[in-house]
PyMOL CGO cylinders between C-alpha atoms (Angstrom):
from pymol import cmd
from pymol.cgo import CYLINDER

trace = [
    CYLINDER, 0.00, 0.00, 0.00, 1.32, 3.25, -0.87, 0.3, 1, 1, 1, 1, 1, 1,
    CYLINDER, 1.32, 3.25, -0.87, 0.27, 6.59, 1.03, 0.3, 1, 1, 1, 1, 1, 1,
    CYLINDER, 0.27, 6.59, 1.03, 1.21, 9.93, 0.44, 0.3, 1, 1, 1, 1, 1, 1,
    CYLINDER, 1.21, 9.93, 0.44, 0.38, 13.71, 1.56, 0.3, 1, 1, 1, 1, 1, 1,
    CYLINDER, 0.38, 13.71, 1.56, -0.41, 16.45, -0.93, 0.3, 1, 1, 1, 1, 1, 1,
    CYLINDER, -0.41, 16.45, -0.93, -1.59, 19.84, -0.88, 0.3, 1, 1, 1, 1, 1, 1,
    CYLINDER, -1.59, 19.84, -0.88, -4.23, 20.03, -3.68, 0.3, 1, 1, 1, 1, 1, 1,
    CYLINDER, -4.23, 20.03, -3.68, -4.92, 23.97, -5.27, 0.3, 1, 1, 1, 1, 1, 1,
    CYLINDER, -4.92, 23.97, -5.27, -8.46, 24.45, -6.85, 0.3, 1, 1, 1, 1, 1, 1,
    CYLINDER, -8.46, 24.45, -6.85, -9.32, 27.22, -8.95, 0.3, 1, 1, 1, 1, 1, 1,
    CYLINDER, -9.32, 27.22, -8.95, -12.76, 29.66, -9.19, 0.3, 1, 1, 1, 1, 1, 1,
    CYLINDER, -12.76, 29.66, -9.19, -13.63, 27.70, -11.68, 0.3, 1, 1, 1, 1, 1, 1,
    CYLINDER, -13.63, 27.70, -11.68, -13.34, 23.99, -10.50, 0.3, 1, 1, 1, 1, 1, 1,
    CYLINDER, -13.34, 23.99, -10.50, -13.90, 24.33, -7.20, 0.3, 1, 1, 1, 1, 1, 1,
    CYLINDER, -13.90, 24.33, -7.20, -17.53, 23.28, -7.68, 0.3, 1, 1, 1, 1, 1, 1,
    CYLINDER, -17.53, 23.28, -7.68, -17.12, 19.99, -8.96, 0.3, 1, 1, 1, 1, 1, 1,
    CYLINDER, -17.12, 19.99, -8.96, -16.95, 16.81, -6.92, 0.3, 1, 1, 1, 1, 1, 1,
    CYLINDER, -16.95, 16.81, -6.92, -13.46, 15.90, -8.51, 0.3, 1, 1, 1, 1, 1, 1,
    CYLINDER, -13.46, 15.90, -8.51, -12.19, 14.12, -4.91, 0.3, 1, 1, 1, 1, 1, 1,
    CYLINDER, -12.19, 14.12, -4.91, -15.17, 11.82, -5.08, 0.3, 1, 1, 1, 1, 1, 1,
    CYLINDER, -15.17, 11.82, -5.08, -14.26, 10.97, -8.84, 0.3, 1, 1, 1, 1, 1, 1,
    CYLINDER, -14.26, 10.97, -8.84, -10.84, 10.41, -7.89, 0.3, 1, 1, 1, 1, 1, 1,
    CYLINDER, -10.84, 10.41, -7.89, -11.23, 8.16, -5.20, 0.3, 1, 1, 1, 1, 1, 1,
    CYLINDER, -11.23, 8.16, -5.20, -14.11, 6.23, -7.44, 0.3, 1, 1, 1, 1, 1, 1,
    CYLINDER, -14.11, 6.23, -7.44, -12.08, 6.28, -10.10, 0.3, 1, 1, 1, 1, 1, 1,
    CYLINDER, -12.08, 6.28, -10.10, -8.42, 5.50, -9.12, 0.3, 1, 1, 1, 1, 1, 1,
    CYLINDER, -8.42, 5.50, -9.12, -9.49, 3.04, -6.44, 0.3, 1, 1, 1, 1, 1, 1,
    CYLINDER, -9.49, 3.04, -6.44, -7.78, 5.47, -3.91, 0.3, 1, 1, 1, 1, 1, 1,
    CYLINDER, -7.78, 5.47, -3.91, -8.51, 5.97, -0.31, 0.3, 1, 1, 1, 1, 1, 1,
    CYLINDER, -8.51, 5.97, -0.31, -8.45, 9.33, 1.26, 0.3, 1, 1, 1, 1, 1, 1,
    CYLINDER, -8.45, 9.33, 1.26, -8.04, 11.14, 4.36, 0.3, 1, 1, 1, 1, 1, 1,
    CYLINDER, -8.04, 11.14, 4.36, -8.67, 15.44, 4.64, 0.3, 1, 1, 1, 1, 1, 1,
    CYLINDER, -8.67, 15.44, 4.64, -6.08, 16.54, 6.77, 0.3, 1, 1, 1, 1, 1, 1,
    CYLINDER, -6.08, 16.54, 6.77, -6.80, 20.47, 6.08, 0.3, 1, 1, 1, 1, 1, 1,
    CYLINDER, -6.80, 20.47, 6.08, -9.04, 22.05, 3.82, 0.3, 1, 1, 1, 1, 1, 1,
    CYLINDER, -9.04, 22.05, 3.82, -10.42, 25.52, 2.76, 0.3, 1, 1, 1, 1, 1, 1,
    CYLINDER, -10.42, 25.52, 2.76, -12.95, 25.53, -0.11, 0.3, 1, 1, 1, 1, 1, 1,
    CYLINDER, -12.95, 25.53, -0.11, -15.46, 28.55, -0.55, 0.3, 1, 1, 1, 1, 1, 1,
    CYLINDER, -15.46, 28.55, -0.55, -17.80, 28.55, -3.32, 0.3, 1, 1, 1, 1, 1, 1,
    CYLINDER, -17.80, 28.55, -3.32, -16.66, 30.39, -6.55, 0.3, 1, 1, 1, 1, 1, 1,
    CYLINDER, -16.66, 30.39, -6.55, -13.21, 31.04, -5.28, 0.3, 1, 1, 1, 1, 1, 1,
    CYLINDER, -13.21, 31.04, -5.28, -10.01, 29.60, -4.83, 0.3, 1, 1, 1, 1, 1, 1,
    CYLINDER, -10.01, 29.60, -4.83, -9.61, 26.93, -2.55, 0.3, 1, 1, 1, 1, 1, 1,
    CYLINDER, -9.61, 26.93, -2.55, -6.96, 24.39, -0.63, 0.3, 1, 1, 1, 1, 1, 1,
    CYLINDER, -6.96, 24.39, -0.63, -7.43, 20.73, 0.56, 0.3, 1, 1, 1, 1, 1, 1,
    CYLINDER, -7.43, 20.73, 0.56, -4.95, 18.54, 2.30, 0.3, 1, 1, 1, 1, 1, 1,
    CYLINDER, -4.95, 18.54, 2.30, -5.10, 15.11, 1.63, 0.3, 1, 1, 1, 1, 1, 1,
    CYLINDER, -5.10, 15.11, 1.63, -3.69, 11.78, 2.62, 0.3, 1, 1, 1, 1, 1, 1,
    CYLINDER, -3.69, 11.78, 2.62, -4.20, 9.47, -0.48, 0.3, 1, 1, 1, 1, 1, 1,
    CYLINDER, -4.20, 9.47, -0.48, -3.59, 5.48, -0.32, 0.3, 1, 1, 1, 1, 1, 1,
    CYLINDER, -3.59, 5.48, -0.32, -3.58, 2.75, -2.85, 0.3, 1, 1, 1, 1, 1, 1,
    CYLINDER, -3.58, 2.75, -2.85, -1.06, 1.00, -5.10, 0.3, 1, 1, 1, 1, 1, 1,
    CYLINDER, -1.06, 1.00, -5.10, 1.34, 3.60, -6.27, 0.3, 1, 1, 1, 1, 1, 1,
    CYLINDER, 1.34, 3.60, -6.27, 0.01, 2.92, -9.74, 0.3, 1, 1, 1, 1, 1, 1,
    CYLINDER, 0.01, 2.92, -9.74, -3.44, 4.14, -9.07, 0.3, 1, 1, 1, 1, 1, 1,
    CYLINDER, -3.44, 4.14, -9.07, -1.62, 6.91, -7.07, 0.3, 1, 1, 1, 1, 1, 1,
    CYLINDER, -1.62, 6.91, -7.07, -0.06, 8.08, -10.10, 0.3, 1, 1, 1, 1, 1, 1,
    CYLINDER, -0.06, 8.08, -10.10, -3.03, 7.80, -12.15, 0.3, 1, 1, 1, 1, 1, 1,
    CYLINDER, -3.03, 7.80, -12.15, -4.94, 10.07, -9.72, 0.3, 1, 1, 1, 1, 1, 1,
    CYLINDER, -4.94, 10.07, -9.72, -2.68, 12.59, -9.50, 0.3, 1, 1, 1, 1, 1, 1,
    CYLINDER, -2.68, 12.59, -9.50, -2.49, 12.70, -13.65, 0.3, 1, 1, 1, 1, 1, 1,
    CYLINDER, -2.49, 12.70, -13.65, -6.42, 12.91, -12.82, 0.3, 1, 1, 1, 1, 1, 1,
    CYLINDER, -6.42, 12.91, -12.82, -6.26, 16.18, -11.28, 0.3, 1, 1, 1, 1, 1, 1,
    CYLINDER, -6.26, 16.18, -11.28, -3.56, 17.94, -13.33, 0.3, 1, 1, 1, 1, 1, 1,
    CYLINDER, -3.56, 17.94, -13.33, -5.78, 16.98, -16.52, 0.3, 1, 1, 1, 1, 1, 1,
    CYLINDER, -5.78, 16.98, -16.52, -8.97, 18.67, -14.34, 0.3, 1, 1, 1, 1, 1, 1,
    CYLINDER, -8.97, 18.67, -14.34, -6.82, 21.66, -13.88, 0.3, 1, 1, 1, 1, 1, 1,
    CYLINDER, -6.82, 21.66, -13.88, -6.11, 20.88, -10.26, 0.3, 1, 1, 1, 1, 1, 1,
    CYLINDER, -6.11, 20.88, -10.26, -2.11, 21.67, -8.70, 0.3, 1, 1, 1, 1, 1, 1,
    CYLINDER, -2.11, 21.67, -8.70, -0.82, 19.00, -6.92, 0.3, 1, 1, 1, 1, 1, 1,
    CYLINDER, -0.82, 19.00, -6.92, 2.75, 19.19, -5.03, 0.3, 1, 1, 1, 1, 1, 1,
    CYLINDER, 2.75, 19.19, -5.03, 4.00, 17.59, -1.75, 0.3, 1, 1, 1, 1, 1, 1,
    CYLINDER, 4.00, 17.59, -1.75, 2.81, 18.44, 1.39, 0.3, 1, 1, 1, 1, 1, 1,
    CYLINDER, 2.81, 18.44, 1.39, 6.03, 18.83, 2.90, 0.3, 1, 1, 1, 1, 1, 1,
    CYLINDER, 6.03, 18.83, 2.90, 6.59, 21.73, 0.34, 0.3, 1, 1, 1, 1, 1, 1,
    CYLINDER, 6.59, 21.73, 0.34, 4.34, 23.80, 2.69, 0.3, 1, 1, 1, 1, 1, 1,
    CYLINDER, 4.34, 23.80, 2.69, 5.75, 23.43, 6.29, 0.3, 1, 1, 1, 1, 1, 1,
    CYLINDER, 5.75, 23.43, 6.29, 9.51, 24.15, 6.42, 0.3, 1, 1, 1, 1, 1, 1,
    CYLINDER, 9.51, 24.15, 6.42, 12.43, 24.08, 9.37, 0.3, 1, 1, 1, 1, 1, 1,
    CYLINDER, 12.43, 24.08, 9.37, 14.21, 27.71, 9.31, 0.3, 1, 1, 1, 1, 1, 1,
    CYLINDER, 14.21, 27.71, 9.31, 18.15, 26.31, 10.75, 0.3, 1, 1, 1, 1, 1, 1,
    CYLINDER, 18.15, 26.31, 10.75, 19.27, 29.26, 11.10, 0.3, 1, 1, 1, 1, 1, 1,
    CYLINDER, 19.27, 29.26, 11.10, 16.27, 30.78, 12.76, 0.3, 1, 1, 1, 1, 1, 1,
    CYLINDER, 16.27, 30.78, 12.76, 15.44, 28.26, 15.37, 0.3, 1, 1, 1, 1, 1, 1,
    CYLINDER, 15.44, 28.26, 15.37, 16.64, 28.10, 18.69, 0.3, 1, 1, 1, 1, 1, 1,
    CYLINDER, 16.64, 28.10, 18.69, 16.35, 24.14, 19.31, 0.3, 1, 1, 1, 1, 1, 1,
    CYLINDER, 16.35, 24.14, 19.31, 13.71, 25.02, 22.52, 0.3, 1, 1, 1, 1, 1, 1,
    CYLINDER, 13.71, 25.02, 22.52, 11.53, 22.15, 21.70, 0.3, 1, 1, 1, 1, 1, 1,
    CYLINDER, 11.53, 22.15, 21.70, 8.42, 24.29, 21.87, 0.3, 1, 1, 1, 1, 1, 1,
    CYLINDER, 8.42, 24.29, 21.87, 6.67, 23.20, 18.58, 0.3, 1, 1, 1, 1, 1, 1,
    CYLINDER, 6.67, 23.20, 18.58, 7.29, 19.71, 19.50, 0.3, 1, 1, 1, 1, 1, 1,
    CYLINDER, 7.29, 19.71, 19.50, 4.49, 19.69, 22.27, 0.3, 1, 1, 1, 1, 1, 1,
    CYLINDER, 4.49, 19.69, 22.27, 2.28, 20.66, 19.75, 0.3, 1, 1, 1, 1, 1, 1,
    CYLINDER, 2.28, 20.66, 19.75, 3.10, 18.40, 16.67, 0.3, 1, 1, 1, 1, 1, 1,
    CYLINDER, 3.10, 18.40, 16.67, 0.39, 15.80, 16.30, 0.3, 1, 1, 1, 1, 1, 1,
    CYLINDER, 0.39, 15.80, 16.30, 2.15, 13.65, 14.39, 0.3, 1, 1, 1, 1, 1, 1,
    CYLINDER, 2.15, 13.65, 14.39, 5.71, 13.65, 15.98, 0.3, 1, 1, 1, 1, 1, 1,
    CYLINDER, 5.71, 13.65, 15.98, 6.92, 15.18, 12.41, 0.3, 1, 1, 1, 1, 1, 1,
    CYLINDER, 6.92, 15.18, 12.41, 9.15, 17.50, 15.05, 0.3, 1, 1, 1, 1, 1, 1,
    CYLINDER, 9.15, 17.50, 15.05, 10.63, 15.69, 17.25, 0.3, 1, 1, 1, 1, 1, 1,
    CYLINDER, 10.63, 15.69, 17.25, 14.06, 16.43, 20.45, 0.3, 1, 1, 1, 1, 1, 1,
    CYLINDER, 14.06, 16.43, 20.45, 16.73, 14.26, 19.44, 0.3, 1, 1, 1, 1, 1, 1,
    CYLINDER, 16.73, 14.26, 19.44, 18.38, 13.48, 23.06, 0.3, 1, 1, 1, 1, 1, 1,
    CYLINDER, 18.38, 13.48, 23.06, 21.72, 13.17, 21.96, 0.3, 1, 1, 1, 1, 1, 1,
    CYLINDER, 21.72, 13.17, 21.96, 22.40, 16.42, 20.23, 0.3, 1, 1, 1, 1, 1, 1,
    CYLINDER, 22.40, 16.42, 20.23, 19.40, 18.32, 21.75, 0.3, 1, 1, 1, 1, 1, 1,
    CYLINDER, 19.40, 18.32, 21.75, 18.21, 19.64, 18.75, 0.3, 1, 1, 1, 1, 1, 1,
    CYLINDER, 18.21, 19.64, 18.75, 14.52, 19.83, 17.13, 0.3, 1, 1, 1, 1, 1, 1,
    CYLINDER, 14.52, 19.83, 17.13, 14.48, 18.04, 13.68, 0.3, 1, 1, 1, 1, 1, 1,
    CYLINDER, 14.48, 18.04, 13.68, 11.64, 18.01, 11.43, 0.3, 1, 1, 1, 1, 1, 1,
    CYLINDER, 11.64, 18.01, 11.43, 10.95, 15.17, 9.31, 0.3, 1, 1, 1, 1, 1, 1,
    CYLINDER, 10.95, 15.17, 9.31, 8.44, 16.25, 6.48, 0.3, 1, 1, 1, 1, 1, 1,
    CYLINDER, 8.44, 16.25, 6.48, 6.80, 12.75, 5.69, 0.3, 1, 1, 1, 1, 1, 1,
    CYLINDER, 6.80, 12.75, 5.69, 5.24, 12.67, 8.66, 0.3, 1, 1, 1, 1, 1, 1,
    CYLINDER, 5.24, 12.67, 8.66, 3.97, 16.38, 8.47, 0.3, 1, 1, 1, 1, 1, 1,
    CYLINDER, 3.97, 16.38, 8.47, 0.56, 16.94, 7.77, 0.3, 1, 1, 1, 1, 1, 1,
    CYLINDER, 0.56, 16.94, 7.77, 0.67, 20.83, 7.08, 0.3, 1, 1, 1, 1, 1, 1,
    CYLINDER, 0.67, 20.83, 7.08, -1.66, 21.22, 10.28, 0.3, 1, 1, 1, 1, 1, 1,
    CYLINDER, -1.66, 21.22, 10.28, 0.32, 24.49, 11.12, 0.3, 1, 1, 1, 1, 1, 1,
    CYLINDER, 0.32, 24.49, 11.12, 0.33, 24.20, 14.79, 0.3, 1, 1, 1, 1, 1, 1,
    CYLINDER, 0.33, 24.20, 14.79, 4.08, 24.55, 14.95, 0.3, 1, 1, 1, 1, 1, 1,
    CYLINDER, 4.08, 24.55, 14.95, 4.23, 27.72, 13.07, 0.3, 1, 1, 1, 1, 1, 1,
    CYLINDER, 4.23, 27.72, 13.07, 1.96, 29.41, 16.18, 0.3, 1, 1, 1, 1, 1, 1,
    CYLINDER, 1.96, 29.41, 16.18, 3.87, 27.91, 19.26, 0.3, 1, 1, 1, 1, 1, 1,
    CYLINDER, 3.87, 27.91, 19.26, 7.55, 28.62, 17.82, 0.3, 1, 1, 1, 1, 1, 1,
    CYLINDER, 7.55, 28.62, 17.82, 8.62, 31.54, 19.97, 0.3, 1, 1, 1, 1, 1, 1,
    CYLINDER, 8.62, 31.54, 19.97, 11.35, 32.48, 17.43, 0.3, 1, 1, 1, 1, 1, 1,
    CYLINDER, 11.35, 32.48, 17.43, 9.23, 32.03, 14.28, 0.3, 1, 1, 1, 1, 1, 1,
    CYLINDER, 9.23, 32.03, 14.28, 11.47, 28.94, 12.35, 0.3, 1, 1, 1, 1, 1, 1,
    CYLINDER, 11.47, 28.94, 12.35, 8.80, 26.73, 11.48, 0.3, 1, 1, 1, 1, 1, 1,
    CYLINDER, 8.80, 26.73, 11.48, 7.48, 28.29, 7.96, 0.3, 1, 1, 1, 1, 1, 1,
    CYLINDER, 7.48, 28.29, 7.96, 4.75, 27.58, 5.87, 0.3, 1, 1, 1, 1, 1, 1,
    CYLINDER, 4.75, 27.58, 5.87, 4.24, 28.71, 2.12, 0.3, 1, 1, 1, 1, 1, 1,
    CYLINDER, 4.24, 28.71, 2.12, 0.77, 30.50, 1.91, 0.3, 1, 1, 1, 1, 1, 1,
    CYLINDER, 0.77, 30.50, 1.91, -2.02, 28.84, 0.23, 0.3, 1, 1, 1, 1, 1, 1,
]
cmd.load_cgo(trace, "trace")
């Protein structure tokens, strides 16, 4: 089984149409929303967790390019500053996924992106501002 996080950008103009339900009909894909921010005749935003063979992975994502849809990794959206962060641990209380995590030994915060799911938490409780996120 192959599962994957991506950020999914509608458009004014396709935001209206039930293309998640044709994907996962379609492509034989489970899903699971992890964000989303759709308004009616605007642009809009949807996390997703997709799973399925990566075959019918890659035929949904070709699925949603061809509806006019972007698709791009999750873990394009929540980023680590190095040089602005302070190692204090603080977002790591607040991850829900353990994506940021104290490694004992050298007593630093690392952030490992698969396991982010662009919830955004860590962005408000880091005191020095290092976790980023690119705007939707």
């Amino acid at each position: 089984m192959y599962s994957k996080k991506v950020v999914i950008r509608y458009t004014a103009t396709n935001v209206d149409q039930p293309i998640i339900c044709q994907l996962v009909k379609k492509h034989d894909l489970d899903f699971n929303i992890l964000k989303a921010q759709i308004l009616p005749r605007r642009e809009g935003v949807i996390v997703v967790e997709l799973s399925g063979s990566k075959e019918n992975f890659d035929k949904g994502i070709r699925f949603l390019k061809e509806k006019g849809l972007t698709v791009e990794p999750v873990s394009k959206n929540v980023s680590q500053n190095n040089d602005k962060c302070v190692h204090c641990g603080a977002c790591t209380a607040f991850c829900p996924t353990d994506a940021l995590y104290l490694e004992r030994q050298s007593m630093k915060v690392l952030f490992d992106a698969e396991k982010c799911n662009g919830c955004e938490l860590c962005v408000l409780a880091c005191p020095p501002r290092a976790m980023e996120v690119n705007i939707f």
